[in-house]
C-alpha positions as CSV (number, residue, x, y, z in Angstrom):
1,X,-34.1,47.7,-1.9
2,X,-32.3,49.5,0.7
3,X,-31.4,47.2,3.9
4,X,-29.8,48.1,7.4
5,X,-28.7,44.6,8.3
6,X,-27.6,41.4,6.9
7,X,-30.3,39.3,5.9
8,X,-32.1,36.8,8.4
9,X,-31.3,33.3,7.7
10,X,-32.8,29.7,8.2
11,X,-31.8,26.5,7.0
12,X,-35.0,23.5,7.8
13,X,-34.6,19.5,7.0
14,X,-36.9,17.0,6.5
15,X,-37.2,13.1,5.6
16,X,-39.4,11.3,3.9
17,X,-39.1,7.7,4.8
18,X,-38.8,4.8,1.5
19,X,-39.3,7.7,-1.4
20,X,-37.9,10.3,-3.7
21,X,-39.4,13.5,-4.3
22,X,-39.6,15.7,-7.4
23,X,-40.1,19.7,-7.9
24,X,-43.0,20.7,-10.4
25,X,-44.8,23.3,-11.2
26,X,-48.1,23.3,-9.4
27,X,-51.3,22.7,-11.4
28,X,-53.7,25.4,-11.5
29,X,-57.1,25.0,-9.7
30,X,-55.6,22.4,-8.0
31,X,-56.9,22.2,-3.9
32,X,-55.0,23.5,-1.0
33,X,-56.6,21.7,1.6
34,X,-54.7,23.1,4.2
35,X,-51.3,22.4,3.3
36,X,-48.6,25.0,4.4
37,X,-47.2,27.4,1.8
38,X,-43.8,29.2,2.3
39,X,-43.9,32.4,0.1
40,X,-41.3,34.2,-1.5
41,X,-39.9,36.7,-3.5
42,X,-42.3,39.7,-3.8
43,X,-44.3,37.9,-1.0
44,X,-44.3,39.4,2.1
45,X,-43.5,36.8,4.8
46,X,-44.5,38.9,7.9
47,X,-45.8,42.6,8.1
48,X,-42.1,43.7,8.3
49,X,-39.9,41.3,5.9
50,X,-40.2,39.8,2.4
51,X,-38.3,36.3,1.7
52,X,-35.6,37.3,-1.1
53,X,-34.4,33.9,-1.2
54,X,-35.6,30.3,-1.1
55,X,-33.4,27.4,-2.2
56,X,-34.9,23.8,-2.5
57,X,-32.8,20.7,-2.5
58,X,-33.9,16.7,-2.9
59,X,-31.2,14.3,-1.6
60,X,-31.8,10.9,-1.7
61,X,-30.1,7.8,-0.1
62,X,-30.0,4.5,1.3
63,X,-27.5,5.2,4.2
64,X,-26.5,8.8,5.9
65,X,-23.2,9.1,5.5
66,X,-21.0,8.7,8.9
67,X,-23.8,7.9,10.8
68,X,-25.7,4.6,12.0
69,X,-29.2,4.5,10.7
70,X,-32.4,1.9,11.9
71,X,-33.3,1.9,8.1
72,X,-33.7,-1.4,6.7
73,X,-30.8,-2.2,4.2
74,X,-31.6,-1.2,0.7
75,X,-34.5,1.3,2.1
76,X,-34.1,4.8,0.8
77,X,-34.1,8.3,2.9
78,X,-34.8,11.4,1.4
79,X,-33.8,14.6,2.9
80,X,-35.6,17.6,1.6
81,X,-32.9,20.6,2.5
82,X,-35.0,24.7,2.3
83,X,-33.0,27.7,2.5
84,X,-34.7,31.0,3.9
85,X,-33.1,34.8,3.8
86,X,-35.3,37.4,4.7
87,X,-34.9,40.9,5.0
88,X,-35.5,44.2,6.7
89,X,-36.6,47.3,5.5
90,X,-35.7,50.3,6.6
91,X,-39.1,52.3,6.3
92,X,-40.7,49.6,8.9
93,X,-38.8,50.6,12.0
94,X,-40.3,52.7,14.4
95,X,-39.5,53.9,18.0
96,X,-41.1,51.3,19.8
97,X,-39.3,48.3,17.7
98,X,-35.3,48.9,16.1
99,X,-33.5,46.8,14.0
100,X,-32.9,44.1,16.5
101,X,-36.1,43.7,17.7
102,X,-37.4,43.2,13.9
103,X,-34.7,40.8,13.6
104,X,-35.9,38.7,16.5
105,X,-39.5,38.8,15.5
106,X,-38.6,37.7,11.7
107,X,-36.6,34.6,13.5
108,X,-39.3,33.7,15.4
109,X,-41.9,33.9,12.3
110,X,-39.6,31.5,10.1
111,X,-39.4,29.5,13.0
112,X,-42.4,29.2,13.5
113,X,-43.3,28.1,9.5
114,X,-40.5,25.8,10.0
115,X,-42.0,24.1,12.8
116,X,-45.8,23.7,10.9
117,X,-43.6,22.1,7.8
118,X,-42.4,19.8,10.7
119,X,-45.3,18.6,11.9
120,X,-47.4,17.7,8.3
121,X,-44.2,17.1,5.9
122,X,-44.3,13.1,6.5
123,X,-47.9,13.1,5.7
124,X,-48.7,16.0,3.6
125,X,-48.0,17.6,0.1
126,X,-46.8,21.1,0.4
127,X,-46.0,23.8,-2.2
128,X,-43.6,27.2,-3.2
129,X,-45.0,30.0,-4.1
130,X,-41.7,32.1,-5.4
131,X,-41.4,34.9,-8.6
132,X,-45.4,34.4,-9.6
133,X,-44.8,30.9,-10.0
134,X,-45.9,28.0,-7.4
135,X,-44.2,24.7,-7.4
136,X,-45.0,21.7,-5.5
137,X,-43.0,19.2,-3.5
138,X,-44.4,15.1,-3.5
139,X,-43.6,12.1,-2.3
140,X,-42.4,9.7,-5.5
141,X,-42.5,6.0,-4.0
142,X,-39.4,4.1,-5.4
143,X,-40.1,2.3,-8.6
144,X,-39.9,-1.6,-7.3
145,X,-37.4,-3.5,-9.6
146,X,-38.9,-5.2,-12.7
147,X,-39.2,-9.3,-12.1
148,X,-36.9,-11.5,-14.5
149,X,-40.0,-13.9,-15.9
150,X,-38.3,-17.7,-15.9
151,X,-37.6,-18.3,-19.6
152,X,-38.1,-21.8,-21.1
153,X,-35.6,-24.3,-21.6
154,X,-33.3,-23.4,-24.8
155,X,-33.6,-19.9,-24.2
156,X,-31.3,-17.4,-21.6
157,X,-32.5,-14.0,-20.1
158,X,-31.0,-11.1,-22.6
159,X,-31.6,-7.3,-22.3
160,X,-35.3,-7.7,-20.8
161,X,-36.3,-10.8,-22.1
162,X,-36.1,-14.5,-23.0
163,X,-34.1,-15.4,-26.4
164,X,-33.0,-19.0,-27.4
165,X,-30.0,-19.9,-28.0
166,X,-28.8,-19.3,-31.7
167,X,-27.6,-21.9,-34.0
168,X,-23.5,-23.2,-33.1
169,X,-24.5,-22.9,-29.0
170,X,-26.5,-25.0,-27.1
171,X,-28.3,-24.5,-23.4
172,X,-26.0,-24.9,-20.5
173,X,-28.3,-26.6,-17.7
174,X,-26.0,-25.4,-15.2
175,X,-24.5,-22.3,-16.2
176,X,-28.5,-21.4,-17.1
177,X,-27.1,-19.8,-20.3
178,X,-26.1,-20.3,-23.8
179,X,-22.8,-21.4,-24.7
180,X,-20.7,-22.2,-28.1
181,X,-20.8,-25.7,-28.9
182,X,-16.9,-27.3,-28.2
183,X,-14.6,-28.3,-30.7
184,X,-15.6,-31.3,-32.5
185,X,-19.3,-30.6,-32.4
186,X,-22.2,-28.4,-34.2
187,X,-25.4,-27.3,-33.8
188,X,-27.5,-26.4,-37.0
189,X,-31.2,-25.3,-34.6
190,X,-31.9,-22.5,-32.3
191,X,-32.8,-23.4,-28.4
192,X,-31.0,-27.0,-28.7
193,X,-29.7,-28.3,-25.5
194,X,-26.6,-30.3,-26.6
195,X,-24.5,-30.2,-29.6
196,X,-24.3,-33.2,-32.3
197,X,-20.8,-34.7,-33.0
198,X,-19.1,-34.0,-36.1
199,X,-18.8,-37.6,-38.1
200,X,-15.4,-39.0,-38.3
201,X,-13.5,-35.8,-36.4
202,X,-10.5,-36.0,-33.8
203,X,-12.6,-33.4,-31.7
204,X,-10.2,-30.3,-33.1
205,X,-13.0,-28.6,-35.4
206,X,-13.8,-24.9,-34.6
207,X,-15.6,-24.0,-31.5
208,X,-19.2,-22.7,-32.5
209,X,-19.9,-24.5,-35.4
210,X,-23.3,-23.9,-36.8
211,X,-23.0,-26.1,-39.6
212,X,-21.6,-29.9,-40.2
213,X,-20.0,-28.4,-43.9
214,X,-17.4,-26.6,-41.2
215,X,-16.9,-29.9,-39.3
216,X,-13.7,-30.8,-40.7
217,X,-10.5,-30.4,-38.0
218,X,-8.1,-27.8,-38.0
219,X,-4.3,-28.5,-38.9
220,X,-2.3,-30.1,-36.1
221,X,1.4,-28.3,-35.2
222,X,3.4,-29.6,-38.0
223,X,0.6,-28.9,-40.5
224,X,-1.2,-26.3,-42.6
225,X,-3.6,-25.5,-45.1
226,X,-4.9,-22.2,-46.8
227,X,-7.5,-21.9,-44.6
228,X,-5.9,-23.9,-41.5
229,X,-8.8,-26.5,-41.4
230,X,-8.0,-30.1,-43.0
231,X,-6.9,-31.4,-45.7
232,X,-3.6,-30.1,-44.2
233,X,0.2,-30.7,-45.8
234,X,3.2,-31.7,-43.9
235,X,5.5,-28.4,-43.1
236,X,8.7,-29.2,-45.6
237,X,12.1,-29.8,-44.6
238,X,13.7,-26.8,-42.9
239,X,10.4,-25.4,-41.4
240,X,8.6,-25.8,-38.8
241,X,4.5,-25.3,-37.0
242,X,3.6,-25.2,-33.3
243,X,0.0,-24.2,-33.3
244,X,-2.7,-25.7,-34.2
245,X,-5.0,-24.1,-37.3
246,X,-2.3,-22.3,-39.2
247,X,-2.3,-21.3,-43.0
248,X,2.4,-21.8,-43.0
249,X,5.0,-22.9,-41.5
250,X,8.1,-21.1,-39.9
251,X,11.3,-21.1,-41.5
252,X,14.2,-22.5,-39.4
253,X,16.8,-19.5,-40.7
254,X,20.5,-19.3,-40.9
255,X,20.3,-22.4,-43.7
256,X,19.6,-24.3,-41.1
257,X,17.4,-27.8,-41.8
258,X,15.0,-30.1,-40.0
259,X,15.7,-33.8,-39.7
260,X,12.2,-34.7,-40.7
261,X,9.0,-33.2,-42.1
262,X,5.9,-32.0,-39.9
263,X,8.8,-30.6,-37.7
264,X,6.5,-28.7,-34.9
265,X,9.2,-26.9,-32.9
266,X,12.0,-24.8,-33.3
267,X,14.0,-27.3,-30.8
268,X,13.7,-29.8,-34.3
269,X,15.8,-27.1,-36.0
270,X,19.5,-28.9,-36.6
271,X,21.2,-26.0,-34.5
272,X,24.9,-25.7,-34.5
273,X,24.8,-25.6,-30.6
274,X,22.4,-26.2,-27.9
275,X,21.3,-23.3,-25.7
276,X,20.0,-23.5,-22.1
277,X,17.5,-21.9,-20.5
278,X,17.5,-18.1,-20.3
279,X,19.5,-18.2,-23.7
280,X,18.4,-18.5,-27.3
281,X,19.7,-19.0,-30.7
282,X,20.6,-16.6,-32.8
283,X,20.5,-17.6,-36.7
284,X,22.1,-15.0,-37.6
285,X,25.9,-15.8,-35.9
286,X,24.7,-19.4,-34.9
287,X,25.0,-19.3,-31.0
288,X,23.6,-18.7,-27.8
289,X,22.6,-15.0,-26.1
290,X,21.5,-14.7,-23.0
291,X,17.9,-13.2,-22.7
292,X,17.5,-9.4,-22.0
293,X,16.4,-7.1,-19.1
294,X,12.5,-7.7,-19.1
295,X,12.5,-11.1,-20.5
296,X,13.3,-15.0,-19.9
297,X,13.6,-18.2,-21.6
298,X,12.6,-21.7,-19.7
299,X,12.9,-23.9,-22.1
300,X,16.4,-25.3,-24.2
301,X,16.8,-24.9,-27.2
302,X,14.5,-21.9,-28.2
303,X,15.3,-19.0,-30.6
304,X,13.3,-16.6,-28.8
305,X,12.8,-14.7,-25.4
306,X,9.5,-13.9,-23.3
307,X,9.0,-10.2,-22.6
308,X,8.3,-10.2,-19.0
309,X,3.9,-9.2,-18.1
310,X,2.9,-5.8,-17.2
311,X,5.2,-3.1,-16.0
312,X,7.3,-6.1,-14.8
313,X,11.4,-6.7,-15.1
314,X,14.0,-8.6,-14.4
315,X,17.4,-8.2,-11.9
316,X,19.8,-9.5,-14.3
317,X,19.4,-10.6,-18.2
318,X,19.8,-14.6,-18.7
319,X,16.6,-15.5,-16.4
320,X,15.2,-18.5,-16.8
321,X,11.2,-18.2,-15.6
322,X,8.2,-15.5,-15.0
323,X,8.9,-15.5,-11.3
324,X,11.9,-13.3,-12.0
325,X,10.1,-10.8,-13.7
326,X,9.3,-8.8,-10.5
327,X,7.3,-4.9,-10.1
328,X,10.1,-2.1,-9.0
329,X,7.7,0.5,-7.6
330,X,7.6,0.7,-4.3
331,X,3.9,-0.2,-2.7
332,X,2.0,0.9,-0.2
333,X,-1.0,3.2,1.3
334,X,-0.4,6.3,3.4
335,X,-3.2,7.9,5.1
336,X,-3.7,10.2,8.2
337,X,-5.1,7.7,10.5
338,X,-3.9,4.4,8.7
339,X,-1.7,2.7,6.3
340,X,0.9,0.3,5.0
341,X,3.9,0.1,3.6
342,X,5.2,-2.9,1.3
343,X,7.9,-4.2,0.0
344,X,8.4,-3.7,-3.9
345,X,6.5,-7.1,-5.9
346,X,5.2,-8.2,-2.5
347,X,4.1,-11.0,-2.3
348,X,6.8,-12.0,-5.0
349,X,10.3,-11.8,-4.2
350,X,11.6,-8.2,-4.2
351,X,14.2,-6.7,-6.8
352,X,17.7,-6.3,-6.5
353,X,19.6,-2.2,-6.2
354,X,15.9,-0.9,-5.3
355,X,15.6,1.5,-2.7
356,X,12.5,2.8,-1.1
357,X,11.8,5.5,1.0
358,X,8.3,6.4,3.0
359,X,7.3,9.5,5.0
360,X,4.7,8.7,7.8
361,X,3.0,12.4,9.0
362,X,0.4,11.9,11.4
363,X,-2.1,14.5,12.0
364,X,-1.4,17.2,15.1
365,X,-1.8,15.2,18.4
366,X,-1.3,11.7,16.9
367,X,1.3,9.2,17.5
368,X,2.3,6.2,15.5
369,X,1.9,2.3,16.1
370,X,3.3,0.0,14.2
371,X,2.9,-3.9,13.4
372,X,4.9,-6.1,11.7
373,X,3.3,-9.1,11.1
374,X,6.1,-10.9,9.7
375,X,9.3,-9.7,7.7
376,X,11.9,-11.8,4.9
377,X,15.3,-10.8,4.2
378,X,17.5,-12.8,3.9
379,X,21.0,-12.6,6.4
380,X,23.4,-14.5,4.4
381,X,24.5,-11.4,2.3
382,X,25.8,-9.7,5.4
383,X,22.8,-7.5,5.8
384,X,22.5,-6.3,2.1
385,X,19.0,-5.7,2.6
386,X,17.8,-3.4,5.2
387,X,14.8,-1.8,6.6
388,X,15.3,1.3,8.8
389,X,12.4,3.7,10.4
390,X,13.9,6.4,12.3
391,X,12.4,10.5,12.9
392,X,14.2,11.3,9.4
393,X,16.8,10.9,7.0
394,X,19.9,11.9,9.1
395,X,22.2,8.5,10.6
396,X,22.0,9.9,13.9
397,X,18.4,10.9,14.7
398,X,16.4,8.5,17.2
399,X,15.5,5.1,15.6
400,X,12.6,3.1,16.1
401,X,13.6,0.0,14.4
402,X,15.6,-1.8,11.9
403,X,16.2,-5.2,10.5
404,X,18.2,-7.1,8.5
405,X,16.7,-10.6,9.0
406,X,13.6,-13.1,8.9
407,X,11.3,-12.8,11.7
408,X,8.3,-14.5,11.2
409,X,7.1,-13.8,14.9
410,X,4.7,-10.5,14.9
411,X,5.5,-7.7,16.8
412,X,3.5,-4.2,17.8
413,X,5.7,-1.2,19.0
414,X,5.0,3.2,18.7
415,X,6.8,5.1,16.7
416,X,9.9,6.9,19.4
417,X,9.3,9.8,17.3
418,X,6.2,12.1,16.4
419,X,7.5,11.3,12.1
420,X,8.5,8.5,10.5
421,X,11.1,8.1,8.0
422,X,11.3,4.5,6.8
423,X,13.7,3.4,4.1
424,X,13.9,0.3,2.3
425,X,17.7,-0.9,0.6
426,X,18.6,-4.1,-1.3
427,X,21.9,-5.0,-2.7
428,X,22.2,-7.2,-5.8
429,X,22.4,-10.3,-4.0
430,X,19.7,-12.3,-2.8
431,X,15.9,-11.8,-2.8
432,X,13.3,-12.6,-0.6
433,X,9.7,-11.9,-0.1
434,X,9.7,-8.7,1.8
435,X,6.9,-7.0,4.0
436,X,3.5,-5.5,4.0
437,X,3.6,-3.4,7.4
438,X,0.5,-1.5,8.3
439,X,0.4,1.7,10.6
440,X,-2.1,3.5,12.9
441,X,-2.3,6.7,14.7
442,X,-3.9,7.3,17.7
443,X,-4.9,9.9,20.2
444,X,-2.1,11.0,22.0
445,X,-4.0,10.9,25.2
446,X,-4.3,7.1,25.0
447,X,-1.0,6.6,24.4
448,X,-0.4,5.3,27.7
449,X,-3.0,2.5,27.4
450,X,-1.1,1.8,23.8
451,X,2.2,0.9,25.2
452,X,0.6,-0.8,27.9
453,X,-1.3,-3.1,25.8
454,X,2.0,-3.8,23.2
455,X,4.6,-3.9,25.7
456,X,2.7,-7.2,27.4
457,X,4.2,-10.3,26.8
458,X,0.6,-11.4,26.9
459,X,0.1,-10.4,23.2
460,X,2.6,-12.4,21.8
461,X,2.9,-15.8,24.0
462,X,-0.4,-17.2,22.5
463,X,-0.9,-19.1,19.0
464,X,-4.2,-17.5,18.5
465,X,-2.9,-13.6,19.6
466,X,0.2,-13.9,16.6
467,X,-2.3,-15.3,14.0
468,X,-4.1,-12.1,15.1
469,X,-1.6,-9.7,14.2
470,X,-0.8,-11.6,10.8
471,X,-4.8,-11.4,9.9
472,X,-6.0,-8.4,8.0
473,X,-9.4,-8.2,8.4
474,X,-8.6,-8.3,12.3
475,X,-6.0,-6.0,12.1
476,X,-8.0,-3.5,10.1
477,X,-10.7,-3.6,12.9
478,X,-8.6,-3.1,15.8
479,X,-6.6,-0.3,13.7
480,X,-10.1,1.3,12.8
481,X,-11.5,1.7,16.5
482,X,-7.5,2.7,18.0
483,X,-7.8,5.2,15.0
484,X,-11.6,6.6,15.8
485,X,-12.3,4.7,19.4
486,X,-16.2,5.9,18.9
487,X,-15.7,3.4,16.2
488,X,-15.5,0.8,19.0
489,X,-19.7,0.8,19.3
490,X,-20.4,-0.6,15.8
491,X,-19.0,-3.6,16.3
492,X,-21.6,-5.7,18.2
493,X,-20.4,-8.5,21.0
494,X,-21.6,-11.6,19.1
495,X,-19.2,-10.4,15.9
496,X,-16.1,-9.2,18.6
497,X,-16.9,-12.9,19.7
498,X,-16.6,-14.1,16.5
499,X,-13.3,-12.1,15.0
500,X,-11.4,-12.4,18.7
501,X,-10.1,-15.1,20.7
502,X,-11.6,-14.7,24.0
503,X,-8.5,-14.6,25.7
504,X,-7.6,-12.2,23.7
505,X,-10.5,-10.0,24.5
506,X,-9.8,-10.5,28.2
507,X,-6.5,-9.1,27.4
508,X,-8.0,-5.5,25.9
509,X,-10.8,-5.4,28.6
510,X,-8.5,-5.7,31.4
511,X,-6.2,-3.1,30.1
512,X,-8.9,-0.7,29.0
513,X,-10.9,-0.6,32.2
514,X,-7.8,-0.2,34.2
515,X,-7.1,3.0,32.3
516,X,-10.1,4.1,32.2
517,X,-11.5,3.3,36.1
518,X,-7.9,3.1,38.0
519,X,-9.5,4.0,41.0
520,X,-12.0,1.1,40.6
C-alpha cells in the first residue's frame, strides 16, 4: 500500500470500576444490540482511510501508580488501553481535499469513535472486528475470596480444608493449630487435645512421640547409648559428653585424663594449664592459643574457638565474646532525593583500620541537607576516628563538617557545596557505636526557606523538636515532602497532628508562610 504521510494515530483509555476483563473470540450469531464496533485491518474506517493497526491492552490494579485514588482499599481498577493507526491513500485525494485536509477529517472520525466507546464502555460490552476475526471485550467481576469454614476441635485448617491433628501432636487451644507433643509426653490418637505423660520419665523423652514404646529419656551430658535414648552408660575415664541424646563420648586428647566418670565438659579434662577466655587448649603442645581473626572464646578452660556469625569478624584475635565479631562493609542508602549513610556494624560498635568513603550527587538544581541525629566516637584516642564531608577528596576544598567526638544533641545543616564527599577513618584504638546520618535534597529555589528553618535556634531548644530529628518515621516524612513538597497534601492535618509537636508545627508554618506571602 502506497502512503503519502505518516500514519494517523490515537491512543483511548478506559476503566472499568471493581473488575478484570478478558479478550475472546466473539461467538457467532451472537447479538449486537447496539454496541460500538471499531474495525480494522482490511476494514475501511472512513471513506478515505483503513485502520492498519489496533493494539488492545487489560491492566489491572488496586492503586494507580503516583497518583491518589477515591477507590476503596483492596478495590480493583482496570484500564483498558486501544491503539489506532490509520492511513491515507494516495488514490483518494482530489483537488478539493489534500493530504492535510484528509488527515484532519480521519482525526476527527477516530475521535469521534473514541468518544461513543466513552460514553457506553462502563455499561456496555463492545467488540474488535480485526483480520476476519472479531473478538470481544467483558467485564470479569473479581472472583471473591473463598471462606475458611471453622474446623472442629482437634483438627487445623490445611491446604483448603480441616485435618486433625496426627498421632505424637495434640491441638493447641491458643495457637488454633497442631503442635508436637513436648518432651516427656505422647500421644497414640489423632485430633487429641493434650498429650498423656510418659510413666516414670524425667520429662527428657523425644519431642513428638507417637507411641509410649519410645517414652524412655534420652542420655543426659555425661552419658550415651547406641541409640542415645536410656539405658545409657557413664562416658569412661578420659572422655567426656555435653549434649544430651548422644550415641559416644569425646576423647580428652593429648593423654590427657578425667578425674571422674560421666565427665560432661572438656573444662573436666586434667589440663596441664588453665586457659582464659579468648584462648583455648591445644592437646597437641599442651597450652594456651589465643583465638583467631573471626572467632572468640568466653568461657575458661575450652579447647575450642567460635567462628564469629555471618560475614562477621573480629579487630584483633584473642576476643573473648560475639559482640566483637562486628560487619566491615560500610552501610548505607544513596539515592537522588534521599538517603543515609552509616557507620560500618551500626548499631554495634564499629571496626577498628576501616575506612569508608561516600559520594552524595544530587540531581541538577538540588542541594543537600543534612541531619545528624546523634554521632559516637570516642575522643580519648586523640581523634583516631574521624568523620569528614567536604566538596571532594582534596584537604583543601570547602568543608561542611567534621567530627571527632560524641554529640548526642541533633543537628540539621546544607551541604556548602553542590557534592558531597564524606569519608569515614578509624584507628585501631577504641570503638564506639558510630552513626546512621540521613540526607535530602531539595529544590534549590527553597533553599532560602531551608536555612531559615535549620539555622533557628527554635529547632533545637525544645525536648520534643530533638526527639524529632532522632525519630525515623518523622524524619522520613519531613524528608519526603522537602524532597517532592507536592508531597506535602497527602498527609492529612489530624495525622501532622499526630506525628508533630504542635509547637513544632508552629515553627514550619510560620516560616513557610513568610516565604511564601512576605508581603502579607
Amino acid at each position: 500500500l502506497e502512503t503519502l504521510a505518516p500514519p494517523v494515530k490515537q491512543r483511548a483509555s478506559f476503566k472499568i470500576k471493581d473488575a478484570k476483563c478478558h479478550l475472546h473470540p466473539r461467538i457467532k450469531g451472537k447479538q449486537d444490540s447496539g454496541r460500538p464496533i471499531i474495525t480494522g485491518g482490511a476494514f475501511p474506517c472512513t471513506d478515505n482511510c483503513q485502520v492498519t493497526f489496533v493494539n488492545l491492552k487489560c491492566d489491572s490494579s488496586k492503586k494507580a501508580k503516583g497518583r491518589r485514588t477515591r477507590n476503596p482499599p483492596g478495590k480493583e481498577v482496570t484500564r483498558i488501553t486501544l491503539d489506532f493507526e490509520a492511513e491515507i491513500r494516495k488514490e483518494d485525494i482530489t483537488g478539493s481535499c489534500n493530504i492535510n485536509c484528509l488527515r484532519q477529517k480521519m482525526e476527527k472520525k477516530l475521535k469521534s469513535a473514541i468518544k461513543t466507546l466513552k460514553k457506553s464502555i462502563n455499561q456496555q460490552r463492545f467488540h474488535i472486528r480485526f483480520s476476519g476475526t472479531e473478538y470481544e471485550v467483558a467485564k470479569k467481576l473479581a472472583k471473591a475470596p473463598e471462606k475458611q469454614e471453622a474446623c472442629n476441635i482437634g483438627q487445623e485448617w490445611v491446604d483448603g480444608k480441616c485435618v486433625s491433628c496426627s498421632s505424637g501432636s495434640f491441638y493447641h487451644g491458643q495457637q488454633e493449630k497442631c503442635v508436637p507433643c513436648p518432651a516427656g509426653t505422647y500421644q497414640e490418637k489423632d485430633g487429641q487435645l493434650s498429650c498423656d505423660l510418659c510413666p516414670g520419665t524425667d520429662g527428657q523423652g523425644p519431642t513428638g512421640a507417637s507411641n509410649i514404646s519410645v517414652c524412655t529419656g534420652q542420655c543426659s551430658p555425661g552419658h550415651y547409648s547406641s541409640d542415645g535414648f536410656q539405658p545409657c552408660q557413664l562416658c569412661s575415664r578420659g572422655t567426656y559428653q555435653p549434649e544430651l541424646g548422644r550415641t559416644l563420648c569425646f576423647q580428652c586428647g593429648g593423654g590427657l585424663m578425667t578425674k571422674h566418670e560421666g565427665a560432661s565438659s572438656f573444662q573436666d579434662c586434667d589440663t596441664k594449664v588453665q586457659c582464659s577466655p579468648g584462648h583455648y587448649y591445644n592437646t597437641t603442645v599442651h597450652r594456651c592459643i589465643r583465638c583467631a581473626l573471626g572467632t572468640y572464646q568466653p568461657e575458661f578452660r575450652q579447647n575450642y574457638c567460635i567462628a564469629c556469625p555471618g560475614n562477621t569478624t573480629t579487630d584483633f584475635d584473642g576476643s573473648t565474646t560475639v559482640r566483637q565479631c562486628k560487619n566491615r562493609q560500610c552501610g548505607g542508602e544513596l539515592g537522588e532525593y534521599t538517603g543515609y549513610i552509616e557507620s560500618p556494624n551500626y548499631p554495634g560498635n564499629y571496626p577498628a583500620n576501616v575506612e569508608c568513603t561516600w559520594n552524595i550527587n544530587p540531581p541538577p538544581k538540588r542541594k543537600i541537607l543534612i541531619v545528624v541525629p546523634e554521632i559516637f566516637l570516642p575522643i580519648e584516642d586523640d581523634c583516631g576516628d574521624v568523620l569528614v564531608m567536604r566538596k571532594n577528596s582534596l584537604p583543601t576544598s570547602i568543608t561542611t563538617y567534621e567530627t571527632c567526638q560524641t554529640y548526642e544533641r541533633p543537628i540539621a545543616f546544607t551541604a556548602r557545596s553542590r557534592k558531597l564527599w564524606v569519608n569515614f577513618k578509624t584507628n585501631e584504638a577504641n570503638g564506639a557505636k558510630g552513626f546512621q546520618i540521613p540526607y535530602v535534597t531539595y529544590d534549590e529555589d527553597y533553599e532560602q526557606l531551608v536555612e531559615d528553618i535549620v539555622r533557628d535556634g527554635r529547632l533545637y531548644a525544645s525536648e520534643n523538636h530533638q526527639e524529632i530529628l532522632k525519630d525515623k518515621k518523622l524524619i522520613k516524612a519531613l524528608f519526603d515532602v522537602l524532597a517532592h513538597p507536592q508531597n506535602y497534601f497527602k498527609y492529612t492535618a489530624q495525622e501532622s497532628n499526630e506525628m508533630l509537636p504542635r509547637s513544632f508545627i508552629k515553627l514550619l508554618r510560620s516560616k513557610v508562610s513568610s516565604f511564601l506571602r512576605p508581603y502579607k
